[in-house]
N, C-alpha and C positions, 0 to 999 in steps of 0.2 A: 861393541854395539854402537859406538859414535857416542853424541851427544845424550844423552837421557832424559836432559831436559827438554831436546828441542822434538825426541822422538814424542813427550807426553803432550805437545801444543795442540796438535790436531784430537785427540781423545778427552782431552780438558775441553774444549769447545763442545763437544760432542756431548759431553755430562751439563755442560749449562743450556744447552739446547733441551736437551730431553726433559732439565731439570726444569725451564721454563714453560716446556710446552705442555706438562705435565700438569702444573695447575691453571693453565688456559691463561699467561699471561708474558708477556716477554721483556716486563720490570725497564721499559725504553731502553732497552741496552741492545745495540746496533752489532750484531755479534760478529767477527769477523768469515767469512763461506766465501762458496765458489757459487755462481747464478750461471745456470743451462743456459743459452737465449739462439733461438732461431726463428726462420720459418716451420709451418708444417714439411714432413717428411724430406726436410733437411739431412736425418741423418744423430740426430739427439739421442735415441732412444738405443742406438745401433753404437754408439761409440761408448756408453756405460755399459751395455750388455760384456763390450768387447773389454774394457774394465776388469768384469767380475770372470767371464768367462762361462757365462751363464744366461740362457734364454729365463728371461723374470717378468721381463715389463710388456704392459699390452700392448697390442699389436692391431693394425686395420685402416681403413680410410678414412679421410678427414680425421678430426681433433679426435686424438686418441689421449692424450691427456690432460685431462679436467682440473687435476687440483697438483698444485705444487706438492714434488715429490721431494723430501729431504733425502738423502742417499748418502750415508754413513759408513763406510769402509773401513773396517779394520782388519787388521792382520793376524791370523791366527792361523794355529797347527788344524783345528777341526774347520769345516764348513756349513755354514747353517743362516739362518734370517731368522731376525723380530724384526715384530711391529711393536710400537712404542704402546698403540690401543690395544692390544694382545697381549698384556703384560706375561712371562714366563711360559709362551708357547713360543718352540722353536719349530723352525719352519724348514725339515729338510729338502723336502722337494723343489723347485723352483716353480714347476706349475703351481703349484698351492700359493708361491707367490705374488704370482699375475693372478689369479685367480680370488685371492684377499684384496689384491690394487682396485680389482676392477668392482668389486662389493662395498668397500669403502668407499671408492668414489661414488655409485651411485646411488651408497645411502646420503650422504650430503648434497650431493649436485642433482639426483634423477637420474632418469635414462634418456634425456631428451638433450642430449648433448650439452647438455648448460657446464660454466664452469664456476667454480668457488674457490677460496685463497685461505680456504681452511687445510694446511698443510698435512700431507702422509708421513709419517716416522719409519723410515724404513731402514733397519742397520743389519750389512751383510759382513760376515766372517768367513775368512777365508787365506787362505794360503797365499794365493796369487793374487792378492791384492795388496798396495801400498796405500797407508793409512792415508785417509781422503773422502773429505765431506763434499758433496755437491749439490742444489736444487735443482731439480729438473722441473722447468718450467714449461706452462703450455704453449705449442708452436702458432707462431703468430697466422692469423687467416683474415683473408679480405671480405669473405661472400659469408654470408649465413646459412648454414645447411639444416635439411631438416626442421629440428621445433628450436633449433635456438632462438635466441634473440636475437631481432633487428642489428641490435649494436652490438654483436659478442667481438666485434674489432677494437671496440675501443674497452670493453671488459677485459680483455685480452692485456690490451696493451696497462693500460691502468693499475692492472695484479702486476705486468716487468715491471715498471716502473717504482713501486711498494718497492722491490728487492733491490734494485740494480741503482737506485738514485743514491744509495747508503753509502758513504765514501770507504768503509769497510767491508766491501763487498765485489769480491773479483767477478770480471766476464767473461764466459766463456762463449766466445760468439760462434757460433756453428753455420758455415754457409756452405751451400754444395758446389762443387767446383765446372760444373757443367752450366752455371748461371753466372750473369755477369756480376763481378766483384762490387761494381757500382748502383747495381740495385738488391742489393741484399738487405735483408729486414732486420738482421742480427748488426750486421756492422752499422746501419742506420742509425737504430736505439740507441746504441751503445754509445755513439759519436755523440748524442746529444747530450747524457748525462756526463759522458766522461772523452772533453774534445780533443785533451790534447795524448787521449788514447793510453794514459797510467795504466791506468784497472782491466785493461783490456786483454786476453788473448783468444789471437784466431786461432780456429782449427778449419781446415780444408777438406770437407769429404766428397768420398763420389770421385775422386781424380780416374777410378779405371775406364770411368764413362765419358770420359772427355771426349769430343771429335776428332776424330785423328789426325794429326798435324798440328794438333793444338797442346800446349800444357801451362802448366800454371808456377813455372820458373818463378818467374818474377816477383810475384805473389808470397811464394815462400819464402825467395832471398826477401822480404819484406822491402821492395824498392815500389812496389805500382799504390799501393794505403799503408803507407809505412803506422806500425803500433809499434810503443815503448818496450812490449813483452814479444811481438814478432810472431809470428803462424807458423802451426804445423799441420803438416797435412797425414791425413787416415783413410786407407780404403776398410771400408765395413763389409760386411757379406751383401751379397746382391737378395733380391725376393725369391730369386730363384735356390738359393742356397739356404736362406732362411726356411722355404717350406719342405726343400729337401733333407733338413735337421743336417746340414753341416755342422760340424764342431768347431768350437770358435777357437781351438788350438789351432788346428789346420787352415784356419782361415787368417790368424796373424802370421804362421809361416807362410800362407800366401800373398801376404800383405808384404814382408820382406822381403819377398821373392821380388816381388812388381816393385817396389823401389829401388832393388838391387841393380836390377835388369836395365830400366826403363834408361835412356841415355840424359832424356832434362834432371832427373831426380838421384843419380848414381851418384854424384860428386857431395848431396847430403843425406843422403841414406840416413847416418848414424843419430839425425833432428829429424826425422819422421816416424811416422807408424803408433799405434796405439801404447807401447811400451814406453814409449821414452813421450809419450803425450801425461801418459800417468805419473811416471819419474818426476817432470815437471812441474804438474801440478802439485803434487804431494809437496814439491820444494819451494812452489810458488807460493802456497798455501802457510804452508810453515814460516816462512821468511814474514809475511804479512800478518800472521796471528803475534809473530815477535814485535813487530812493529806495534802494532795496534796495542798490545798487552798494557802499558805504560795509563792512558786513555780508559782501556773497560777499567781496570783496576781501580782508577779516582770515579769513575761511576757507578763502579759494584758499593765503594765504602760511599758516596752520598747516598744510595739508596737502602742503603744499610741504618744508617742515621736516623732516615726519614720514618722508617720505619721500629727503631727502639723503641720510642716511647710507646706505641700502639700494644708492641709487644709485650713491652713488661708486664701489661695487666694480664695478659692471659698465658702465663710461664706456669704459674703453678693454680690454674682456674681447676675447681671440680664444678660441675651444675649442678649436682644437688644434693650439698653442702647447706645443711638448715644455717650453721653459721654465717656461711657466705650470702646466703639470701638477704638473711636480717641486715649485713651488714651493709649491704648494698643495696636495699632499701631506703637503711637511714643514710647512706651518704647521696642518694641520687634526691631525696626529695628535702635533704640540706640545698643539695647543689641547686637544683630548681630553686629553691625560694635565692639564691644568692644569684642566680643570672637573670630573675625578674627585676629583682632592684637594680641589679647593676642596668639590664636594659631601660628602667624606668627613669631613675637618676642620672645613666650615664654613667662611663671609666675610662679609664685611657688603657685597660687589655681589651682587645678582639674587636677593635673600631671595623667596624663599615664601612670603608667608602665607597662604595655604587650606590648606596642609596639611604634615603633616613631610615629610621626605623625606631619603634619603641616609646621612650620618652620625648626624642625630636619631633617625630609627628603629632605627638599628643600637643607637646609644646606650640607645632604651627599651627593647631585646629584652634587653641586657644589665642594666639596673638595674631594669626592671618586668616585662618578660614572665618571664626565669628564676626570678627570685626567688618570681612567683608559680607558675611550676613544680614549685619545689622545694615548696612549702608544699602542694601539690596532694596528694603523695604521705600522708595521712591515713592513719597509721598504725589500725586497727582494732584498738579497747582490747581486750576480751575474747579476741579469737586471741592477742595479743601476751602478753596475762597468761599466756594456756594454755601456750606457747611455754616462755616462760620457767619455766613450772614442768614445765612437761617436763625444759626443761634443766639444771634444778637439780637435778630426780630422777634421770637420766640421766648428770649426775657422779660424783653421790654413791654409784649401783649400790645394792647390798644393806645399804650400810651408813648410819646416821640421820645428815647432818651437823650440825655444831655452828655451822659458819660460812659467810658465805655466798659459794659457789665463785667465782675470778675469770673463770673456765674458760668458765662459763655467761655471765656479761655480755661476752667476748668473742666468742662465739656469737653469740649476737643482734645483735651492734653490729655485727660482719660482714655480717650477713644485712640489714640495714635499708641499710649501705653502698652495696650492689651495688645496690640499688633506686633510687641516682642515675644510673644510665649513662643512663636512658631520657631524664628532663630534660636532660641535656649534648648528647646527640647532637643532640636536637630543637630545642634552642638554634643547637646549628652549621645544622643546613638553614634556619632560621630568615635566620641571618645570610645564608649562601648567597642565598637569594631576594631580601635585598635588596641585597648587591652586584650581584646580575644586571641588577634593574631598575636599577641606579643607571649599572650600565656602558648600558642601553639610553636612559635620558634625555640619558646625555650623547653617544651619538653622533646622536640628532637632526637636531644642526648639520650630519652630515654626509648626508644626505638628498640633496643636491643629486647625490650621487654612491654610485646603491645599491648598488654592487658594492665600493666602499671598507669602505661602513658594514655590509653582510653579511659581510665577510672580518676587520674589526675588531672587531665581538659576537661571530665565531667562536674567532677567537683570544682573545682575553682572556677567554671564556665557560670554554672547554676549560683554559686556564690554571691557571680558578679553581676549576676542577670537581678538577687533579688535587692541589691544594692543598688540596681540602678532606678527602681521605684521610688523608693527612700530619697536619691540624689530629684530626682524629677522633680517629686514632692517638695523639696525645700528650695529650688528654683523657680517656680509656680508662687511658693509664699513669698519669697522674694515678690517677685513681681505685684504681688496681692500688697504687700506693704506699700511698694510704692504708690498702689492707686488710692491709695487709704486715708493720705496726708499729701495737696501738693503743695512745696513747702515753698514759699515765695519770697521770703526772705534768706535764700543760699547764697552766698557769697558770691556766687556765678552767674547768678542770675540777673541779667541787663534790666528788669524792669521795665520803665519805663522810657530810658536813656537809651538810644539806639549809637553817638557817636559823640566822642569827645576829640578836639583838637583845635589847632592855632593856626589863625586865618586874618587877612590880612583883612580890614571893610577901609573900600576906598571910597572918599569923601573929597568936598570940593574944598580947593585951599582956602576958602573963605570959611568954611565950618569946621575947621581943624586936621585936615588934608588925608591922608593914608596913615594905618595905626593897627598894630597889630592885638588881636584879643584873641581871648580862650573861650570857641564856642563851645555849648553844651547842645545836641537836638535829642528832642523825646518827639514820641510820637503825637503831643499837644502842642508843644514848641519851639520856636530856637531865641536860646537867650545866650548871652557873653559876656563876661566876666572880663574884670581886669587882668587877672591870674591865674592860673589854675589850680591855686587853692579855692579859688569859689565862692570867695569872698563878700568882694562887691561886686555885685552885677551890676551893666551899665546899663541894659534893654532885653526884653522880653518880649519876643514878637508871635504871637498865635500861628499857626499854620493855615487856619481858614482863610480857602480861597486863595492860596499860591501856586503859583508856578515858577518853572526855572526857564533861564532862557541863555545864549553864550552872548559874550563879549569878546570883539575884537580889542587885542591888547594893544595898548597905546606906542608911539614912536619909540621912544627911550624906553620904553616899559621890560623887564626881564620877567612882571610876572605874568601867568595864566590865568583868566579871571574869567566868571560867569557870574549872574546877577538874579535875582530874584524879584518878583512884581506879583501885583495885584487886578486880578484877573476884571473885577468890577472898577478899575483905575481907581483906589484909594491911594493914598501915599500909606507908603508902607512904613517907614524912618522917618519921625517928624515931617519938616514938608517934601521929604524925596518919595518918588512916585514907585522908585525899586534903590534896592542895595546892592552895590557889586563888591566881592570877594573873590579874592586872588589866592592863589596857591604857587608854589615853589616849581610845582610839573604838571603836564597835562594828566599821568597819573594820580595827584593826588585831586585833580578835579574830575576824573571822571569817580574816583572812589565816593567822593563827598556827594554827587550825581546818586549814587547809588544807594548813600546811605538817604537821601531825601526819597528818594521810591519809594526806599520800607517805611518811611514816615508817608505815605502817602502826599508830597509833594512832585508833579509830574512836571516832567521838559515840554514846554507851549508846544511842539507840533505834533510831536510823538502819545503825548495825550489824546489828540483829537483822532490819530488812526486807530488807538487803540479802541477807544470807545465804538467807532465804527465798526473794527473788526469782532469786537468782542460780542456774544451776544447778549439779549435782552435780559436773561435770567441770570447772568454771570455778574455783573457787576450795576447798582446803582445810580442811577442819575445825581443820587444825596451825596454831594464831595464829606458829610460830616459823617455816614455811613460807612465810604470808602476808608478815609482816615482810621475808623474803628474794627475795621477791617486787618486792613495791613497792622495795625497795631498788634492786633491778638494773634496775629500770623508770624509775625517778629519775637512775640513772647511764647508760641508755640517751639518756635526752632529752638530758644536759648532753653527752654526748660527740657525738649527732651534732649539735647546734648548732654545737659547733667543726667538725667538718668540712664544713658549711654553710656554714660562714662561711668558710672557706678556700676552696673549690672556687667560691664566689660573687665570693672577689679572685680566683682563678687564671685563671676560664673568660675573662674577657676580654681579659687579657694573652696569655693563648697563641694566643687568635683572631688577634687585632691582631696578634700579632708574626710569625707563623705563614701566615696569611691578608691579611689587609688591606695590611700594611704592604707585603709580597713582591708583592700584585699592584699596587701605585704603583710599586715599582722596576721590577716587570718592565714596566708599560705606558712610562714615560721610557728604559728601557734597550733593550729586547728586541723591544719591538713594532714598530717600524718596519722592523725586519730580519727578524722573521715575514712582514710584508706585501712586502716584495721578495722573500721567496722564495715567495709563495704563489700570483704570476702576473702576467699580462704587468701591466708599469705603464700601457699605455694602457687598456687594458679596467680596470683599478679605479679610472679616472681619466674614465670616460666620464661625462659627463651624462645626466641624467633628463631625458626631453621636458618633464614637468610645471616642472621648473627652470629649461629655455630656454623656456617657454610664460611663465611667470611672471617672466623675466627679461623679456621685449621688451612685455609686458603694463605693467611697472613704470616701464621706460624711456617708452614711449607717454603714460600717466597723467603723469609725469615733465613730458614736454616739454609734453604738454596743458596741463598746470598753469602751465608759465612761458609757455606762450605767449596763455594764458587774462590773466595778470597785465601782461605787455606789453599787449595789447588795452584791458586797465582803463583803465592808467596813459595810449597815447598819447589815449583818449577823454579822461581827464581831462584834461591838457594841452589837448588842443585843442578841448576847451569852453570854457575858463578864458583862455585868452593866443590864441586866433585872433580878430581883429579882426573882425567880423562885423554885419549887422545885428540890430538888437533884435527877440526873438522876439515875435509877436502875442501880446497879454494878454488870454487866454481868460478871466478870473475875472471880468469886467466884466458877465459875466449867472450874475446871482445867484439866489436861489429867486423872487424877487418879479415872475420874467419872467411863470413862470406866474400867480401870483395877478393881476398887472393884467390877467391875459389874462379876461373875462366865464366863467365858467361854462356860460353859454347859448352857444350857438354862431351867434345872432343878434349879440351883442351883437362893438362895434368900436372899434377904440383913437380915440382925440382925433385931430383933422386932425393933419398931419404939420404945422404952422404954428409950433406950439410944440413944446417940447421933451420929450419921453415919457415920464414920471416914472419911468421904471426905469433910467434912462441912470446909471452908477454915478459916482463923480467920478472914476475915474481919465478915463473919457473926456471930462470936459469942456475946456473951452481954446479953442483956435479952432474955431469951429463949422463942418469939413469940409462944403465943396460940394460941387455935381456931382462924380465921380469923370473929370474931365478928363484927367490928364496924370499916373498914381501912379509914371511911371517916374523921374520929379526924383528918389522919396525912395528907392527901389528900383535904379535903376537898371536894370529889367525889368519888364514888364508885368504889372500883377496881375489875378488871375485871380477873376472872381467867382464864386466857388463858394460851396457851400450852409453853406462853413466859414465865413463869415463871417455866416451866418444865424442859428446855432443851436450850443448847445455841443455838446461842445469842440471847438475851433479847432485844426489842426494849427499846429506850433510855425514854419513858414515856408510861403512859397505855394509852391502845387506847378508845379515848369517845365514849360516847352513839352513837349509829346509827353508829359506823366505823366498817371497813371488819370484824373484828374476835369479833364482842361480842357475847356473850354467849348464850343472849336472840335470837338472829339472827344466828348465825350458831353451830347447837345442835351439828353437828357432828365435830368443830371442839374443844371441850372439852378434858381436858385430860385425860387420862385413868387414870382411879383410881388402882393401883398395890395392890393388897390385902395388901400384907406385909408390906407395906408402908404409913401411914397413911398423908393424905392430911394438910399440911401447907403451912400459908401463905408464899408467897418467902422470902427466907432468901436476908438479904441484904433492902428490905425495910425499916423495920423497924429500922434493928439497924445500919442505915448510919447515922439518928440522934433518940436522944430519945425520947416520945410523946409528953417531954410540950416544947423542943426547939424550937427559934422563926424557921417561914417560911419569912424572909426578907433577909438572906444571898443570893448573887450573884450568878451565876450558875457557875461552875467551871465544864470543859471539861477534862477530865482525860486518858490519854494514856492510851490503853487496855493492862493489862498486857497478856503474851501469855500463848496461849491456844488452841486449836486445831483448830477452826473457825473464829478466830482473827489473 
């Protein structure tokens, strides 16, 4: 029988296909096949028919097939068809066939010519066929017919494409020989996915209808588009023979007749015709699943892997197992309280990185979103001014204060107070929202069971909803404390002191020249110190009635200086009329500028537009108003910074302790005793169908996979360690078969006398006679088939009762070529000599190349 391992390659494919297609999934394993690809009425449908030997597949104008047809060929004593969706009907008729093709397809696709890539399972048994998977693909179309779609050209093409871009995936490119080699739709596609023509083999049909005086030589010697794998050419039945129910027996022995005959095509007879197109395939197929084997194998065992641990849970599952329920109860609503904390707290298993989630966004609502709430609140300068001089006037009643009320800066500081509830409470719904979703990711897990997982987000949802009252309420009194007490002696609190620092006051050399002091400004005045401990003050000068004005710094001068004067020209410093102070940078003079503002000390020009621009009710013509003004507006900003900064530590602590922390206790503590009281434990305990659908779905893929990887493993073994004979060495016809062969179709090899200058040297050795007696090295009778004519050679002869023997199909015999006198196949005999033992191991041998290899 040859190889045993290499005859199980194509039937092992054929079991992981069915095996995949069975539970609607194809586990990404690129399986190795053969893809149909032509035009419409190229000639596709007519070359598998001739295949099977059997009229099966539909028939008619335009797109007659809609969905990719898998075509599964095996070899057997009876004759019969399945459908993979037909489970255990066998289909002896062939009209019942076509007749299933064509109900199948337009239960998925319609009647309206549409097409779909939902594939047909179709496997035929039979005699005369050689084991052999093929897709029969839909024939490519330019125009839309009918109700199709606008674009069924590029639907079209888009389904080849899916099959044919697979690097494990041969082409059988189908183009009619009556059309130019150059615009073919099949060798087109083909060229794009696969350029330097590997994966490719032609076939030629339609040669009877060629113009006469024309033929397609060239073509076949593969010289005008040369492919790695090379073309062969088939004439199929005409329309005329199809309706006349020709038999496709008669129609291959007419098929050999016309390349027998024909004078372009006589010199390769033995590489043409539908027999030795199947031969080929079958070996081309074989050779390629051996290749490729290596590859699925490390992809069958990763997704083998991928899928253990899923499996383990459901090896020995019952559903309804009272045991099993409870137990899996208490470990799913453990597991829930253990992936809320972990989401809350954080872990370093099942990090996220596309995005925060959980305790990170809580954490950013608490340090970036509040923070920038509170800064939201954009006090309006001008109302605030008005405010406050309302409320100073307002104190004071009918009589002129001297100093400025503390009455009024508790006023306002109250009133900007109350204007935090808004950011606190919005901070809590914030959190809220994302405790919700965090409780809804982590029950998830419990999907498999949705009356669990609806009664678990209800309970812990409503838990969290009544806790968030409770948080609201003690952020509220928070806030209510603060208005309660404003406390003015905080350690952060500026007081009265709006700037402390070291300034040069420059004096004339005769009153003791340039001298650095430690000034101190408040908003009543600026005094300076010798030190800045604070010690001895040297001068204390009132603010009433000042202004600022620049100074041009002197020749030698390194420093920056501006000066201060008295607006009613008194002498401000003993007899000097202004003081000038110097600074180290123009920076630190414009600061010091700045800090006189808040003291209500204004720059001489910029005062006077201001007042112009400003209007009547906004600011006072009283400078001793304005000073008590800006003062309360300076002790305004320092006091709520403090309580900014307070309520910015509090709000999270009281969340967390309040909220977050109380809903992880309640879910370890509380929740499992909500859910026993909230209804029957078998109803929260049922399964979802999509759970038990994707449970027996995972189990199915599961055993597929191991029984895909048994299949491998006993192919390998018993290719490798079964004693067997040495497979026929197909490489022994190289590319130079065709070149010795004349171009002209007159021209004829050398007598057989001598030895044919293409003979390769593995064949040489003992120069094989007559085919007398081949059962010495066989021990069975070999069969001279057309395999031994012309490549590629199947890897063993085919046994009594199989498709091509001799006694059983007359017509497909090889042509006897006059000039050429019949020998056994080279390459049999002299792989080994007649008395070596038959107990060496089989050894699989890389094909060296050659034009169909």
């Amino acid at each position: 029988m040859g190889n045993r391992g290499m005859e199980e390659l194509i039937p092992l494919i054929n079991k992981l296909q069915d095996a995949f297609s069975s539970i609607g999934q194809s586990c990404n394993l690129d399986l190795p096949q053969i893809a149909v690809v032509g035009g419409q009425s190229a000639g596709k449908s007519s070359v598998l028919e001739n295949f099977v030997g059997r009229d099966f597949l539909p028939r008619g104008s335009g797109i007659v097939t809609r969905r990719p047809l898998i075509l599964q060929l095996v070899n057997n004593i009876a004759e019969y068809a399945e459908f993979l969706h037909c489970k255990g009907k066998k289909f002896v008729d062939f009209d019942e066939v076509r007749a299933e093709i064509e109900a199948e397809t337009d239960r998925i696709t319609g009647s309206n010519k549409g097409i779909s890539p939902i594939p047909i399972n179709l496997r035929v048994y039979s005699p005369n066929v050689l084991n052999l998977t093929l897709i029969d693909l839909p024939g490519m179309t330019k125009v839309a017919v009918g109700d199709q779609p606008p674009d069924i050209e590029h639907q079209i093409r888009d389904m080849l494409l899916q099959f044919i871009t697979k690097e494990s995936c041969l082409i059988l490119a189908v183009t009619p020989a009556n059309t130019d080699l150059a615009n073919s739709d099949a060798l087109k596609i083909a060229k794009e996915v696969d350029p330097q023509g590997l994966r490719t083999i032609g076939v030629i049909t339609k040669l009877d209808l060629m113009d006469e005086g024309t033929d397609a030589k060239d073509i076949l010697e593969n010289k005008l588009l040369p492919l790695r794998r090379g073309y062969i050419g088939v004439v199929n039945r005409s329309q005329k023979d199809i309706d006349g129910k020709k038999d496709i027996r008669a129609a291959l022995a007419a098929e050999r007749k016309f390349f027998l005959s024909h004078p372009a095509y006589r010199h390769m007879a033995d590489r043409m015709g539908t027999s030795h197109l199947q031969r080929t395939l079958n070996q081309q197929l074989t050779n390629h699943i051996r290749d490729t084997l290596p590859g699925l194998r490390s992809k069958l065992q990763s997704q083998l892997l991928s899928l253990e641990k899923e499996v383990e849970e459901y090896k020995n599952f019952r559903p309804d197992d009272p045991t099993r329920k409870t137990k899996a109860l208490l470990q799913m609503v453990q597991q829930f309280g253990v992936d809320f904390e972990k989401c809350i707290e954080g872990s370093g298993d099942q990090v996220d990185t596309n995005e925060l989630s959980g305790g990170a966004r809580i954490n950013r609502i608490f340090h970036e979103r509040f923070p920038f709430e509170l800064v939201k609140i954009v006090f309006d300068e001008k109302e605030l001014r008005r405010e406050i001089s309302h409320a100073i006037k307002n104190v004071h009643g009918v009589r002129t204060g001297l100093f400025t009320p503390d009455l009024a800066f508790e006023v306002i500081v109250k009133k900007q107070i109350v204007k935090l509830k808004t950011p606190c409470l919005k901070c809590i719904d914030l959190v809220i929202q994302e405790l919700i979703n965090t409780v809804r990711q982590c029950t998830n897990k419990l999907n498999s069971y949705p009356r669990l997982r609806e009664e678990t987000e209800r309970i812990v949802t409503t838990h969290i909803r009544e806790r968030e009252g409770k948080t609201k309420d003690q952020i509220l009194l928070l806030i209510d404390i603060e208005l309660s007490y404003i406390n003015t002696n905080h350690e952060d609190f500026i007081g009265f002191v709006i700037r402390k620092g070291w300034l040069t006051l420059h004096l004339s050399i005769m009153k003791g020249g340039s001298k650095e002091y430690w000034f101190v400004l408040t908003a009543e005045s600026l005094s300076w110190y010798k030190d800045e401990e604070e010690k001895e003050k040297k001068y204390m000068l009132p603010l009433d009635n000042l202004k600022l004005r620049d100074v041009e710094k002197g020749f030698m001068s390194t420093k920056h200086i501006f000066a201060i004067f008295n607006i009613e020209q008194r002498n401000v410093y003993k007899d000097f009329r202004q003081i000038e102070l110097a600074c180290d940078s123009q920076e630190d003079v414009d600061s010091w500028k700045a800090s006189f503002l808040r003291a209500g000390v204004y720059p001489e020009k910029d005062q006077v537009e201001t007042e112009e621009a400003a209007p009547a009710e906004t600011f006072s013509m009283d400078p001793q108003l304005e000073r008590q003004v800006e003062t309360i507006r300076n002790l305004v900003d320092s006091y709520i910074g403090i309580v900014n900064k307070s309520i910015r530590d509090l709000m999270p602590k009281t969340i967390m302790h309040i909220m977050i922390n109380n809903a992880k206790d309640f879910i370890h503590s509380e929740l499992l005793a909500y859910l026993y009281s909230s209804g029957d434990q078998n109803s929260l305990m049922e399964e979802s169908a999509d759970q038990a659908q994707r449970r027996e779905e995972m189990l199915r893929m599961y055993h597929a996979l191991k029984e895909a990887l048994h299949l491998i493993g006993d192919i390998t073994a018993s290719t490798v360690s079964t004693p067997l004979p040495p497979p026929v060495n197909d490489s022994w016809i190289p590319e130079i078969v065709s070149l010795s062969l004349s171009p002209t179709p007159q021209h004829r090899p050398p007598p057989a006398a001598t030895q044919p200058p293409n003979r390769p040297p593995v064949a040489r050795g003992p120069t094989p006679g007559p085919p007398v007696n081949p059962t010495q090295a066989f021990g069975a009778p070999l069969n001279p088939s057309p395999a031994f004519g012309a490549p590629p050679i199947p890897s063993r002869p085919v046994p009594p009762g199989g498709a091509f023997n001799s006694h059983q199909d007359p017509f497909s015999a090889p042509p006897q070529i006059p000039s050429r006198p019949a020998r056994v196949p080279p390459g049999v005999p002299s792989r080994r000599p007649p008395g070596a033992p038959s107990h060496r191991p089989t050894i699989i041998r890389p094909a060296e190349p050659s034009l169909l290899d």
